[in-house]
Structure formats: C-alpha cells, structure tokens
LUMDOMI-508599 format. One record per residue (C-alpha): residue number from 1; residue in three letters; chain; z negated, y negated, x. Coordinates in nm, 4 decimals. Example, Ala and Ser with C-alpha at 12.3 -4.5 7.8 and 13.67 -1.06 7.14 Angstrom:
// residues 2
+-----+-----+----+----------+----------+----------+
|   i |  aa | ch |        w |        v |        u |
+-----+-----+----+----------+----------+----------+
|   1 | ALA |  A |  -0.7800 |   0.4500 |   1.2300 |
|   2 | SER |  A |  -0.7140 |   0.1060 |   1.3670 |
+-----+-----+----+----------+----------+----------+
//
This chain:
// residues 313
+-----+-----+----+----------+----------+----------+
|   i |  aa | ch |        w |        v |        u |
+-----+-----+----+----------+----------+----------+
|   1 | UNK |  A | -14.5975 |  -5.4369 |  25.5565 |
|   2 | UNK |  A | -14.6495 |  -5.0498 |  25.5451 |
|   3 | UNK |  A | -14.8497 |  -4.8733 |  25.4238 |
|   4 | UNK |  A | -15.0197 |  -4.5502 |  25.6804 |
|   5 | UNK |  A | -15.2022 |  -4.2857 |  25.6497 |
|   6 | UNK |  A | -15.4032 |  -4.2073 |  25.9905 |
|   7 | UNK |  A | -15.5565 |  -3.8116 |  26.0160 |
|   8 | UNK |  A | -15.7768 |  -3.8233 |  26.3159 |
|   9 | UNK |  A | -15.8941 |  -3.4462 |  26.4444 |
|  10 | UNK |  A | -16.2309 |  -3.3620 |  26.3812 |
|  11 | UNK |  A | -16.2496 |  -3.2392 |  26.7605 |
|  12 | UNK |  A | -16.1601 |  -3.5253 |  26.8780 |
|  13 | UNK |  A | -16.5030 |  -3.7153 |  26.7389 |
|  14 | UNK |  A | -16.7243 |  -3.5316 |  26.9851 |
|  15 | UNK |  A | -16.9917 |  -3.2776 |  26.9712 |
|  16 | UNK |  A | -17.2938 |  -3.4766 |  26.8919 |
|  17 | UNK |  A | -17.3855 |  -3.8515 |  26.6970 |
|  18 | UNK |  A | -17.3855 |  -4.0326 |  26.9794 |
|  19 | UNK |  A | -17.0937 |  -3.9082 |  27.1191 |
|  20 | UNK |  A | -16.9068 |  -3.8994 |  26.7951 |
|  21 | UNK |  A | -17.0239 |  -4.3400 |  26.7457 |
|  22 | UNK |  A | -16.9059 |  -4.3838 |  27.1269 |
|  23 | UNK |  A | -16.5611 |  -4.2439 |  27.0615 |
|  24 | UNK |  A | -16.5268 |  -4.4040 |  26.7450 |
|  25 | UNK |  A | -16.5970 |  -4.7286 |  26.8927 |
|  26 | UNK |  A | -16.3328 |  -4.6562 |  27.1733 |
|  27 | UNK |  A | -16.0745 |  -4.5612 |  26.8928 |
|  28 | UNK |  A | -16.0835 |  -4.8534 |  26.6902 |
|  29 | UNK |  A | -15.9175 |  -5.1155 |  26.8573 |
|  30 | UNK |  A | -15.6064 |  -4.8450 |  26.8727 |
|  31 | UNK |  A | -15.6551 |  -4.8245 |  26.5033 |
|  32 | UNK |  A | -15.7095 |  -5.1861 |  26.4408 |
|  33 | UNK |  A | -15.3899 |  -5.2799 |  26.6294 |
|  34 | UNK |  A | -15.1773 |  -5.1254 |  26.3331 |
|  35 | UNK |  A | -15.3487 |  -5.3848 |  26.0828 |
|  36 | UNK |  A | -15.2581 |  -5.6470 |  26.3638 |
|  37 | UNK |  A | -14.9259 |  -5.5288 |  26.3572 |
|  38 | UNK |  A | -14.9013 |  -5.6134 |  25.9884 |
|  39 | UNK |  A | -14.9470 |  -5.2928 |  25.8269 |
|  40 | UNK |  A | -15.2112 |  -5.1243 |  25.5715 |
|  41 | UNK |  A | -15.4573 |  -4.8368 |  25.7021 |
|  42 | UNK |  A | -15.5920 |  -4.5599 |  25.5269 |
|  43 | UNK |  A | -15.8413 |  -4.3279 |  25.7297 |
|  44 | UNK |  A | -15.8625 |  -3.9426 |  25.7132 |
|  45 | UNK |  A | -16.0664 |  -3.6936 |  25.9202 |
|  46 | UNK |  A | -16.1340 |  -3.3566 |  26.0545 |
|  47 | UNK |  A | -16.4938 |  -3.1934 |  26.0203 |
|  48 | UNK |  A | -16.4595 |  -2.8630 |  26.1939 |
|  49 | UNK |  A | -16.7448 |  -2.9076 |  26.4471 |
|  50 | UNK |  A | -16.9182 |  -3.1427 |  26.2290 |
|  51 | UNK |  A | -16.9634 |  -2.9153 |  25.9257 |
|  52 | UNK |  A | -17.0602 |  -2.6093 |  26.1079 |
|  53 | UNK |  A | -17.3314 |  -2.7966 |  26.2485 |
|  54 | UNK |  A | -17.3908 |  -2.8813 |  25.9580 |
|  55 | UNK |  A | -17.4172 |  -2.5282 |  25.8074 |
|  56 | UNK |  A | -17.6055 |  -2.3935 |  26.1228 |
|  57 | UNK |  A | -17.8648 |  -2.6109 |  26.1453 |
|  58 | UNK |  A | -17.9598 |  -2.5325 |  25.7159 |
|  59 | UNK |  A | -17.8973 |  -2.1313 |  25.7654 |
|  60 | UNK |  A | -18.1471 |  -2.1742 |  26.0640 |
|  61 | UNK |  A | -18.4034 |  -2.3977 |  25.9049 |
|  62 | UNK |  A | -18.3578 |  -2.1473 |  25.5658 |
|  63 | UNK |  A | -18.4164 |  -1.8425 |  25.7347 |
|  64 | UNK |  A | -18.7358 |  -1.9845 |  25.9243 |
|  65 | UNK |  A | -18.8686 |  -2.2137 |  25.6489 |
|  66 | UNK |  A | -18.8360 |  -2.1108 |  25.2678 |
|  67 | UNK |  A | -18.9085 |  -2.4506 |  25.1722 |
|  68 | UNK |  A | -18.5720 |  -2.5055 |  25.3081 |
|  69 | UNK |  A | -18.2876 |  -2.4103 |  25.0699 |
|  70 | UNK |  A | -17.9514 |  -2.2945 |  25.2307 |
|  71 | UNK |  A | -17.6530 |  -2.5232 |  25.1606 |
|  72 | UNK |  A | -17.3305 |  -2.4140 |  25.0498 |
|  73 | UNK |  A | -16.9869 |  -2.5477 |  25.1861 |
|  74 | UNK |  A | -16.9137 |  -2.8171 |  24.9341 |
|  75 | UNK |  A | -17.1985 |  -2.9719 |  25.0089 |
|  76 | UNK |  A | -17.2056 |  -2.9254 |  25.4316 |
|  77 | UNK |  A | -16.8362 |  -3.0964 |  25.3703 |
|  78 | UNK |  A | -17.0040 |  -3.4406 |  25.1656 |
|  79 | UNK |  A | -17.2790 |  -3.4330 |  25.4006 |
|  80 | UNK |  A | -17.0223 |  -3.4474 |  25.6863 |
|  81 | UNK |  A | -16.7944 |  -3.6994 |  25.4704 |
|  82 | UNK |  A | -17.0984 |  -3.9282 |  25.4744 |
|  83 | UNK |  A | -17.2187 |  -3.9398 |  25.8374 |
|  84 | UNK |  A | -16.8695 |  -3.9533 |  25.9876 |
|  85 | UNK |  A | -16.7631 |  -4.2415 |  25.7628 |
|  86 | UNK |  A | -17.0691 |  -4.4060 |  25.8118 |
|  87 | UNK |  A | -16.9799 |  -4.3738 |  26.2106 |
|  88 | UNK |  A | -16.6141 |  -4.4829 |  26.1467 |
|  89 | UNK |  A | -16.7461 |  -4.8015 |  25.8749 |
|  90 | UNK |  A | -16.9877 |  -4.9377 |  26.1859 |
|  91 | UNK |  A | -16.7252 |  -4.8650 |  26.4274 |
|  92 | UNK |  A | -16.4427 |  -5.0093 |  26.2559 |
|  93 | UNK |  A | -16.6387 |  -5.3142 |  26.1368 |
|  94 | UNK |  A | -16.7843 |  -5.4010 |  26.4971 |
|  95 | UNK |  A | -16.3721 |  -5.4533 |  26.5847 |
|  96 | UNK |  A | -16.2427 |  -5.6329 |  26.2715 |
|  97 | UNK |  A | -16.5847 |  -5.8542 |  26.3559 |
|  98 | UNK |  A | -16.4607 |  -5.8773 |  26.6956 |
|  99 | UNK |  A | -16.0938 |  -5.9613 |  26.5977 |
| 100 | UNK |  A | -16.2394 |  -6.2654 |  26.3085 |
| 101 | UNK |  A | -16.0387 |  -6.0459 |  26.0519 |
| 102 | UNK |  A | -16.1494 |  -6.0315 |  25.7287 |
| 103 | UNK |  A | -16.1218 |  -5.6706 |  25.6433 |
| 104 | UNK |  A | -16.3636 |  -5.4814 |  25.4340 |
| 105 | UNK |  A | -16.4054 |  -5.0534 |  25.4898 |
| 106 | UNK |  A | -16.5511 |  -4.8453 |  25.2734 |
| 107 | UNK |  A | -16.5498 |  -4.4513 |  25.2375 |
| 108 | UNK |  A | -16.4860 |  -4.1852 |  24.9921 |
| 109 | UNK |  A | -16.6423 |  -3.8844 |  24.9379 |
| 110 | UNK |  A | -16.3108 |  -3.7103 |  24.8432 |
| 111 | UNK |  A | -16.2755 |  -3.4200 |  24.5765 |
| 112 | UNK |  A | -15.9484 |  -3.2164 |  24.6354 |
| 113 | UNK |  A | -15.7895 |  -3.0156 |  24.3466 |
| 114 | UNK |  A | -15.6641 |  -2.7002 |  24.4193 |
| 115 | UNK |  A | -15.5114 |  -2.4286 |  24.2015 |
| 116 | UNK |  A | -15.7427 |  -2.1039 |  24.1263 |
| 117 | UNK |  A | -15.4507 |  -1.8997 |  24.1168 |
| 118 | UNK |  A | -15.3483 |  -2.0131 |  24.4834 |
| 119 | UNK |  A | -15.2792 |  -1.6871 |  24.6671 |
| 120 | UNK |  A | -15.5197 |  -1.8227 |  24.9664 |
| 121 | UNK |  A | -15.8249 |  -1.7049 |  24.7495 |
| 122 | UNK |  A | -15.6732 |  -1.3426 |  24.8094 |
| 123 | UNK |  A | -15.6956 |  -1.3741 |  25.1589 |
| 124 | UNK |  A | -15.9693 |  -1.5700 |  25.2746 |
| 125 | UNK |  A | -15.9005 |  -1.6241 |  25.6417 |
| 126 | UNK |  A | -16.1352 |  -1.9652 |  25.7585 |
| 127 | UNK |  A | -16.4277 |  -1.8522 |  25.9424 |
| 128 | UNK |  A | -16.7165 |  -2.0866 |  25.8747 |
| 129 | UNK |  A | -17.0984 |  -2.0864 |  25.9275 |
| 130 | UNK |  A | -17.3237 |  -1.8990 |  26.2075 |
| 131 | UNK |  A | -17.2310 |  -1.5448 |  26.3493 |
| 132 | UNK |  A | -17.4195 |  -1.2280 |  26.2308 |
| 133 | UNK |  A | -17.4391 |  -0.8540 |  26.3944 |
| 134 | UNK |  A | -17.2135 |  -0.6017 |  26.1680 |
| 135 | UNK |  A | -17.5601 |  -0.4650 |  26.0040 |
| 136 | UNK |  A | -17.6824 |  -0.8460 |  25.8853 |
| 137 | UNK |  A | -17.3013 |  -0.8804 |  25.7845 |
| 138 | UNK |  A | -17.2918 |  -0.5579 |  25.5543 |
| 139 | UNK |  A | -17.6303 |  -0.6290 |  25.3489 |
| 140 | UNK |  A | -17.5342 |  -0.9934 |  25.3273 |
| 141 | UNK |  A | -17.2036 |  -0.8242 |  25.1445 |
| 142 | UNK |  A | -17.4108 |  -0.6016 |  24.9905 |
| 143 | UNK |  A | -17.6234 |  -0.8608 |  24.7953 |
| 144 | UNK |  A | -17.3419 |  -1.0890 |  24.7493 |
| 145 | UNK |  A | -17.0150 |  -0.8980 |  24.6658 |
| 146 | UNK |  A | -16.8521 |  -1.2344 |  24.6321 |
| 147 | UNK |  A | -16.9074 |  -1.2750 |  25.0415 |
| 148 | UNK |  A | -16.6343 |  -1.1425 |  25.3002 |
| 149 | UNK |  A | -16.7455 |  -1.1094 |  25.6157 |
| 150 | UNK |  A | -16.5296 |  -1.0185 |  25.9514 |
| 151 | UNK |  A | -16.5193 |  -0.9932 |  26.3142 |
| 152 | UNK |  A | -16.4872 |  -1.3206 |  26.4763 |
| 153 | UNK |  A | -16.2989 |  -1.3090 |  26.8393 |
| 154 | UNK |  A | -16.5477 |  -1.0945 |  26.9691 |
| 155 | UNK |  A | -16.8587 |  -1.2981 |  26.9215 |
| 156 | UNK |  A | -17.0241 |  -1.1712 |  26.5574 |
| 157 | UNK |  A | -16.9239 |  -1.1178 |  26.2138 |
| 158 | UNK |  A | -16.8510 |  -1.4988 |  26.0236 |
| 159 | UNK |  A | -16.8417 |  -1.5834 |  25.6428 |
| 160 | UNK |  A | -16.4678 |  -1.6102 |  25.5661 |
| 161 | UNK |  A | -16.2891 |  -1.8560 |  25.3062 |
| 162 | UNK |  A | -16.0178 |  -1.9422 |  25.1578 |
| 163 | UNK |  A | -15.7736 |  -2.2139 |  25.2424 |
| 164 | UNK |  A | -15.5838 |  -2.3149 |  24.9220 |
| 165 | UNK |  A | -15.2837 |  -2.5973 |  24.9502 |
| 166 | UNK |  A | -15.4000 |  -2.9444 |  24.7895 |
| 167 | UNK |  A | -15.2654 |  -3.0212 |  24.4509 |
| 168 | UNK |  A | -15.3937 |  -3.3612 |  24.4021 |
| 169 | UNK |  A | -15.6657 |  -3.5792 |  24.4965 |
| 170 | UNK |  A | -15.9475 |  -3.6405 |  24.2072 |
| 171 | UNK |  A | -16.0582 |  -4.0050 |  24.3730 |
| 172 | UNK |  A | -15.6803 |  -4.0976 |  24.4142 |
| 173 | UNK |  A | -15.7386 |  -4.3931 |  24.1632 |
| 174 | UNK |  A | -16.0332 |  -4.5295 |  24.3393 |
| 175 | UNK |  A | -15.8395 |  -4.5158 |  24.6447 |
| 176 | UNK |  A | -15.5654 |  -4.7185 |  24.5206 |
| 177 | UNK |  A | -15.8180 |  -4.9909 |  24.3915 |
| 178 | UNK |  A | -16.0096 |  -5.0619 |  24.7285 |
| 179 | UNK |  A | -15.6851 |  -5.0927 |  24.8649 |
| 180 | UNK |  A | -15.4966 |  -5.3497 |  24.6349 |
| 181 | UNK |  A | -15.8502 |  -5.5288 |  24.7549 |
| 182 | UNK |  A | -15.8297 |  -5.5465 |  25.1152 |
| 183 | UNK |  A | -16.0282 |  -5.2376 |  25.1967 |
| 184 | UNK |  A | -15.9810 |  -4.9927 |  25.5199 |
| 185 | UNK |  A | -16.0314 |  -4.6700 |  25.3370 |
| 186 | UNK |  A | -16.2082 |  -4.3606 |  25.4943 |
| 187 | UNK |  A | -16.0974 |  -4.0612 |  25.2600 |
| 188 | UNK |  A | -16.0214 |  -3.6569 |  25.2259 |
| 189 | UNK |  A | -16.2377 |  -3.6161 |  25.5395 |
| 190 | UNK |  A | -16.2888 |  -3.2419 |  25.6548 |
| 191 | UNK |  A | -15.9488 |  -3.1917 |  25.4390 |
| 192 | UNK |  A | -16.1998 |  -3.2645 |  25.1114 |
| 193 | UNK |  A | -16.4547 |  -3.1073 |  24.8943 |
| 194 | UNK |  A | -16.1770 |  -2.8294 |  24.7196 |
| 195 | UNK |  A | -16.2833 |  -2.8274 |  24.3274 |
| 196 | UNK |  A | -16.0946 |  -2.6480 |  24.0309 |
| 197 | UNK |  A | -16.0167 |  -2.7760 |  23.6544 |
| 198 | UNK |  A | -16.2552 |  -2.5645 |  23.4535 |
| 199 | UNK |  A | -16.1817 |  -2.4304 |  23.1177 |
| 200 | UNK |  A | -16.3603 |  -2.7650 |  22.9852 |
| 201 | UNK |  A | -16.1171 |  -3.0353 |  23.1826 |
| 202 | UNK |  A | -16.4445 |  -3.0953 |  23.4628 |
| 203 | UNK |  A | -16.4038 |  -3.0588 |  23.8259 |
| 204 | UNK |  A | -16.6019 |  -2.7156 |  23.9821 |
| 205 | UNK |  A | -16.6404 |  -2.6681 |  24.3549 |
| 206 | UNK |  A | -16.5428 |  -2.3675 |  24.5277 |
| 207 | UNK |  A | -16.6280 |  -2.2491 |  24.8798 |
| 208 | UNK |  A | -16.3046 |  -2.3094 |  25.0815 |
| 209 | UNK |  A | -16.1939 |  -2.5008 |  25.3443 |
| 210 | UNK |  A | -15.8693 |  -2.7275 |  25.3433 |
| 211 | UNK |  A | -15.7022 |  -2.7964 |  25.6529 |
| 212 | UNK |  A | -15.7184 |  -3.1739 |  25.7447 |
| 213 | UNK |  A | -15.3475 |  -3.2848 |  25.8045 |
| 214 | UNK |  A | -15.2380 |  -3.1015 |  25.4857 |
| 215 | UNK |  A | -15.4590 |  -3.2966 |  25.2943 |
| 216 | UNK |  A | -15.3748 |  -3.6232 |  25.4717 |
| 217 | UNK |  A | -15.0264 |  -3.5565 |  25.4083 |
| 218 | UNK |  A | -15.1047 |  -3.4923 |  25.0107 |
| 219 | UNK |  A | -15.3169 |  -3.8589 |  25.0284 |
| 220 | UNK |  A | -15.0363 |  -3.9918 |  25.2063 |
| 221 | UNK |  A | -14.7343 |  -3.9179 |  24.9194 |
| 222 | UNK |  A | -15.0184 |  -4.0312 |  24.6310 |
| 223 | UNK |  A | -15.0550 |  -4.3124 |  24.7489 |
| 224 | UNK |  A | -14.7180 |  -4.3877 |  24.8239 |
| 225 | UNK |  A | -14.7430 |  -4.4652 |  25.2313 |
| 226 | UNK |  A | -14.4617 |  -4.5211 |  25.4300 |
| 227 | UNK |  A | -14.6372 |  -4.3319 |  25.7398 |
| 228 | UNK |  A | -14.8508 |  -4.0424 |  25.8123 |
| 229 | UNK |  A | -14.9710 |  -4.0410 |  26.1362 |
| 230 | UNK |  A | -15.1615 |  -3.7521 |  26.2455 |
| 231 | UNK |  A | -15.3289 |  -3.7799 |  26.6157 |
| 232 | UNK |  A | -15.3780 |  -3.5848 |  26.8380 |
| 233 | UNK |  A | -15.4854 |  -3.5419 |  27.2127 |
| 234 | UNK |  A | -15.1000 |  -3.5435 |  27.3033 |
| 235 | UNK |  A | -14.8460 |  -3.8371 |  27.2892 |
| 236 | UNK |  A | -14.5219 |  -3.6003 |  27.1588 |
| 237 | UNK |  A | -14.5013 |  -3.3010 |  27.0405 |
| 238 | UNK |  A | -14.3052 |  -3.0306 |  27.2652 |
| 239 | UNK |  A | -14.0954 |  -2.7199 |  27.3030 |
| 240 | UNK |  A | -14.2007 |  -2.4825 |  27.5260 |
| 241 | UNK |  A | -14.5130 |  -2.6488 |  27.6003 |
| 242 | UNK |  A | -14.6621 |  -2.6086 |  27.9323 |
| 243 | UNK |  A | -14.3408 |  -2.4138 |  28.1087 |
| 244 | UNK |  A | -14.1218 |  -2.5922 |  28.3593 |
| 245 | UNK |  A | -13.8179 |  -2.6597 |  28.1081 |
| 246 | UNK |  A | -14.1046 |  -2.8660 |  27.8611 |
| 247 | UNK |  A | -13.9244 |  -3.1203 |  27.6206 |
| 248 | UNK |  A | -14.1019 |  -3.3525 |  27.4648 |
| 249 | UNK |  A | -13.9582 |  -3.4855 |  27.1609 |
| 250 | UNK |  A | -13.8596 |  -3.8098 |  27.0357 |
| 251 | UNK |  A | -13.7004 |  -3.8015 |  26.6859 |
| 252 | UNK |  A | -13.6358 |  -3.4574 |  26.4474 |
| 253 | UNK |  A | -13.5192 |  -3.4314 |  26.1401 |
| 254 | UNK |  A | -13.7346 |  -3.1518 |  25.8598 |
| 255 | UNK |  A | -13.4598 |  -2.9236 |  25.9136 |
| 256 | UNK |  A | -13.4919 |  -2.9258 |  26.2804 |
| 257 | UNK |  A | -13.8208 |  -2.8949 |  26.2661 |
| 258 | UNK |  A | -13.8466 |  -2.6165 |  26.0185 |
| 259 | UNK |  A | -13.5868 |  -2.4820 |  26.2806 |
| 260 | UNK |  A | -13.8636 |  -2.5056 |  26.5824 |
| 261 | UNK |  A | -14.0981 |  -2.3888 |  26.3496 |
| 262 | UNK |  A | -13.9248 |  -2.0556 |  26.2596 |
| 263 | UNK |  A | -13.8680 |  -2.0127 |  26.6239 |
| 264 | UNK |  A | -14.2286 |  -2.0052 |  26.7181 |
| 265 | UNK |  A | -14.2633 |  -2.2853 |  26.9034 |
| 266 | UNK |  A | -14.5802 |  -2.4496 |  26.7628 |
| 267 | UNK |  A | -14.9166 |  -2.2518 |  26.8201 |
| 268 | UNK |  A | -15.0434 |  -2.1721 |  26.4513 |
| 269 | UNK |  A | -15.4230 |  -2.2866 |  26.5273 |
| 270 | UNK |  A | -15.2958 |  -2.6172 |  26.6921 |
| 271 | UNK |  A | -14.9705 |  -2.8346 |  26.6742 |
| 272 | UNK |  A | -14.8302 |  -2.5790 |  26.3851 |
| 273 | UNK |  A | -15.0166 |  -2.6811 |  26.1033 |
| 274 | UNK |  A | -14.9397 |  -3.0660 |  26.1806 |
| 275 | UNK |  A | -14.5827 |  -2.9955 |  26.2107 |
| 276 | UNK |  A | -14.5964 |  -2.8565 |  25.8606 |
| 277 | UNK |  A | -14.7806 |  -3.1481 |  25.7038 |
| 278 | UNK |  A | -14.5572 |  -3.4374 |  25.8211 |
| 279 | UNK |  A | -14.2683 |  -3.2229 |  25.7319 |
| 280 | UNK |  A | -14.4186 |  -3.1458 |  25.3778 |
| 281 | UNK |  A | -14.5151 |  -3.5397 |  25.3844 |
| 282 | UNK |  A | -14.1583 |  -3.6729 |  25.5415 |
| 283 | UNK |  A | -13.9586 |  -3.4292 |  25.2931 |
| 284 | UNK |  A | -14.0946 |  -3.5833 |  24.9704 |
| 285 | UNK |  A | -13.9209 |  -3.9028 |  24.9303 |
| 286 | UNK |  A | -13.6226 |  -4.0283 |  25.1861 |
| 287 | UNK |  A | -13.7899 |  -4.3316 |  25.3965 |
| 288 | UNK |  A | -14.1326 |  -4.1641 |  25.4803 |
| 289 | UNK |  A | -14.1778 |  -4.1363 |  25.8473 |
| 290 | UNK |  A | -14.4277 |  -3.8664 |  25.9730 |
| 291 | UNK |  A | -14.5734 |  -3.9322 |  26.3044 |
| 292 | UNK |  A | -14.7521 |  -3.6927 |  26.5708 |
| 293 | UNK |  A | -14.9065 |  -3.8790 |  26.8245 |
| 294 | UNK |  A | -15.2249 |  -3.9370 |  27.0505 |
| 295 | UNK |  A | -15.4674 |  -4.2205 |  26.9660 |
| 296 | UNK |  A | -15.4780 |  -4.4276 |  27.1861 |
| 297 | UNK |  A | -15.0870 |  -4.5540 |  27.1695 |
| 298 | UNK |  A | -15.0844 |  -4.5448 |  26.7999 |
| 299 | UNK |  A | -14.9516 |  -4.8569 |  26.7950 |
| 300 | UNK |  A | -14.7046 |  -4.7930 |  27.0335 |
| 301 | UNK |  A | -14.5934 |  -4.5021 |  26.7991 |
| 302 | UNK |  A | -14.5420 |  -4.7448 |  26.5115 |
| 303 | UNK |  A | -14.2966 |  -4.9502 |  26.7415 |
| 304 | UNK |  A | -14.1032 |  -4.6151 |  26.8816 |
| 305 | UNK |  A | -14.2411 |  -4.6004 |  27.2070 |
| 306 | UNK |  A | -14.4412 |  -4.3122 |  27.1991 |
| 307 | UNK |  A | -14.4774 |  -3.9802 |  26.9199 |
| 308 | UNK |  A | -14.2823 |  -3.7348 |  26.7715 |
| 309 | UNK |  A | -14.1409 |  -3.9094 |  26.4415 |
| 310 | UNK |  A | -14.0261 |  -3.6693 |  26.1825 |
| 311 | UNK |  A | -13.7904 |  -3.7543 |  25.8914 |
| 312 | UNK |  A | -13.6401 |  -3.6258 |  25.6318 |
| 313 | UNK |  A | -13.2875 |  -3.7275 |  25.7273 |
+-----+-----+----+----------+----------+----------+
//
C-alpha cells in the first residue's frame, strides 16, 4: 500500500456551490479508485476563487453595512477550508457509500508555519481581495501603512501579500492520527492558514497566501507519502506546449526537470509552480514519486499510463 498525497486546483472546483458539489461528485470515483487500487489518500486543495469570494462578498457587505465587520485573510482561508471540505466530505462519502467501503473522511482546518524572516514578506507579490481606483488605493495606504497596494493587469489597484515557503505543518500530528484510523483526510486547503512562532512559542497568523502544490508537497514529505499527485486539467506535462513540435512527457528525473525549468519552459502562473513542488517533494528522500496529471485518469497515473512522473533518480 502507498501512501498519496492528492492537490486538486482550486479552479478546477467551479465558480459557485453548486457547481463546486457537482464537480466534486464527478471527481470522486477518480479519487476513490486509488483506495480501490490499494493505496492511502490524503486530500489537499486550492482556494483561489473560493477565498476571494470570500473576501468580496465581506468588503462589500462592510462597506454597505457597519454591522458587518471586514474579514481578514486568515480567516477568508478557514472559512474556505470549511465549505470546500464540507463539499469534498459529502462528495467523497456518497462514493465510498456507493462502493460498501468502510472509509471514514474528515477535514482539517490546516495552520502552516512559515518563517518571519522569509524574504517573500519583502516582496509581497499575491494579489488578493476586490479592486480599488488609484485614489481609494492611496488613502487605504495612507491609514494602513502596513497595506501595499498595486496595479492589477489593468483592471484596479489589489491588496498585495506575501507568499512565504512552508516550513512545517502545525496539525501534522492530527493528520497522522486520523490516518493510522482509516480516515480520508482533507488538509492544507488554499495552501493553509500561514501562522508564525511568536516570541511566547504560540502560533500568530499573518496575511499571506501559500501556493497550494507547495504546501501539498510539504504535507506530502511529513507525512511520509510515497506519491504526490498534483492534478491538473492536463494528462502530462509538456515542452513547448501548444507549438507543432509539443512533447508530452512521460518520465524525468529532478535534474531534468530543473533543466526544463531553467529553460523556460513552464509558464510561472500555471504548470511552473507544480513542477517545482513535485521536484522539491521527489528530491527529499530517493523512492518518492511526484505525479502531474489530470483527474480524471488518476488512477491510470498510479499504474503508468498516463502523467508526468518525476523522480529523484
């Protein structure tokens, strides 16, 4: 049996509740299939669309209502924890039901440690929350000299973050317990709430943003898996993706694909970052497989017949 981390994109839930339940629902017997196969799941998660939503909807409601108080981005990322585990526990229940297995699934609101000295807080660079006009953006600064602000793509000036590297997982014990008992664990969704050690040994939240496969691959080499799979709306991963000589590729090694990598093959918004967390996850330990893959033939991936597998040798 092995043991696999799964990171499923946060764009790849859908844009609304219902939505987000129907394509859960479609994605489970894909997921379930791996526990057929013999194998141990544990579940991780994008948030992108879900937590800005999130924020929207309580800047809106704040600046119409004062009875309403604004949330910060710690919280938006529980609150989108909760609902989007709650979709994948029904979801993933209604199949394990369907298949007579005897499965439990439970979710984890997920703390992520972080280092306060991580350069990343220099440079905050994650856009997040609703767009403002360059005069709403400069007195929001103005009151708040702890808030950047910049020019998003054209469409209005954005709250900026930071996005700090994961240093370990605060929950990683509780993890490990629900699964010694037979549970599916849902955990580190949105990449995790990012906290700090303060100077009296507690956990402090800071606004930031983790990115998603990153912190899957972190879960993944803490709790010892065999696999990370991160999926994706593609089967393999490619060189020169969408020209006429397009490869798609099979097998790499880390070196090879720190190699494509360099080269500049791997858009930095899209399949980059995923490339760099299964080769951070695949070059900790010799025998860890990372996979890129799509979904639906996740279980083909675990046999070799579909994916990009990444290993360290």
């Amino acid at each position: 049996m092995s043991r696999i981390v799964i990171a499923l994109g946060g764009n790849a839930l859908g844009n609304s509740p219902k939505e987000q339940q129907e394509r859960i629902e479609n994605a489970a017997p894909a997921l379930i299939g791996l526990i057929k196969q013999g194998h141990e799941i544990i579940i991780s998660h994008g948030n992108g669309p879900q937590v800005g939503m999130i924020r929207q909807a309580f800047d809106t409601a704040s600046a119409v209502n004062d009875k309403v108080p604004a949330f910060d981005l710690p919280e938006c990322t529980a609150m989108s924890q909760g609902y989007i585990g709650f979709h994948l526990q029904k979801g993933i229940k209604k199949e394990l039901r369907r298949e007579g297995m005897p499965w439990h699934v439970a979710t984890v609101v997920t703390q992520i440690v972080v280092d306060q000295n991580d350069p990343a807080f220099l440079n905050p660079t994650k856009p997040i929350g609703s767009f403002y006009s360059e005069e709403e953006a400069k007195k929001m600064m103005e009151e708040n000299p702890m808030l950047h602000m910049k020019e998003d793509a054209g469409r209005g000036y954005r709250q900026m973050v930071a996005s700090p590297k994961p240093v370990d997982i605060a929950e990683r014990d509780s993890i490990l317990n629900l699964l010694d008992h037979e549970f599916i664990v849902i955990a580190c969704g949105g990449g995790g709430i990012p906290v700090v050690l303060d100077e009296n040994g507690d956990y402090a939240s800071v606004p930031a943003v983790i990115d998603k496969d990153f912190a899957s691959a972190k879960l993944a080499e803490l709790v010892n898996a065999d696999y990370l799979f991160i999926l994706t709306a593609v089967d393999r991963v490619a060189v020169n993706y969408g020209k006429p000589d397009q490869k798609e590729l099979v097998h790499i090694t880390v070196d090879e694909a720190k190699r494509l990598c360099e080269e500049g093959h791997f858009a930095p918004g899209s399949m980059l970052p995923k490339v760099e967390a299964a080769m951070e996850f695949a070059g900790s330990k010799e025998g860890r497989n990372a996979v890129i893959a799509s979904l639906e033939k996740a279980p083909l991936a675990m046999i070799g017949e579909s994916g990009t597998r990444i290993t360290l040798s």
